[in-house]
C-alpha positions, 0 to 999 in steps of 0.5 A: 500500500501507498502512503501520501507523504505529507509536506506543506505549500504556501498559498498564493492567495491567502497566504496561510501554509497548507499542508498537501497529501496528494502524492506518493514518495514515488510520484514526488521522486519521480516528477523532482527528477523529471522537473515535472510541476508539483501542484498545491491546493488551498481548501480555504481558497479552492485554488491549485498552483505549483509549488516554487523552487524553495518548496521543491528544494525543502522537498527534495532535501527531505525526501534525501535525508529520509531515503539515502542513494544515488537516485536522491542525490541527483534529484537534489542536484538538478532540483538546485540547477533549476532552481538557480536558472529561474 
């Protein structure tokens, strides 16, 4: 069975942290390495944006230290590059 793993968004309308529970450690994985979009949902405002490059890079620095190997550590590598190219 597939737990969601839990991390927080900040809403761009309201402001407030939200915490998201959408995905699978797999499918956060797989679309950091991929350089795929990770939307966030706001309840409150009923409104869906893509989390930033800080909030990835807080990801994918999680999800590193909770899982050590070779495929985190080149997600931490190319989320860091794309982070400074935006």
């Amino acid at each position: 069975m597939s737990h969601s793993i839990p991390f927080f968004a900040t809403c761009p309308v309201c402001g407030q942290l939200q915490v998201q529970r959408a995905y699978t450690r797999r499918a956060l994985v797989s679309l950091l390495e991929n350089g795929r979009i990770i939307d966030a949902y706001c309840i409150s405002c009923d409104v869906v944006w893509p989390v930033n490059a800080q909030e990835r890079n807080l990801m994918t620095t999680a999800i590193a230290a909770g899982q050590p190997g070779a495929s985190l550590a080149s997600v931490a590598n190319n989320s860091e590059q794309r982070a400074t190219a935006d």
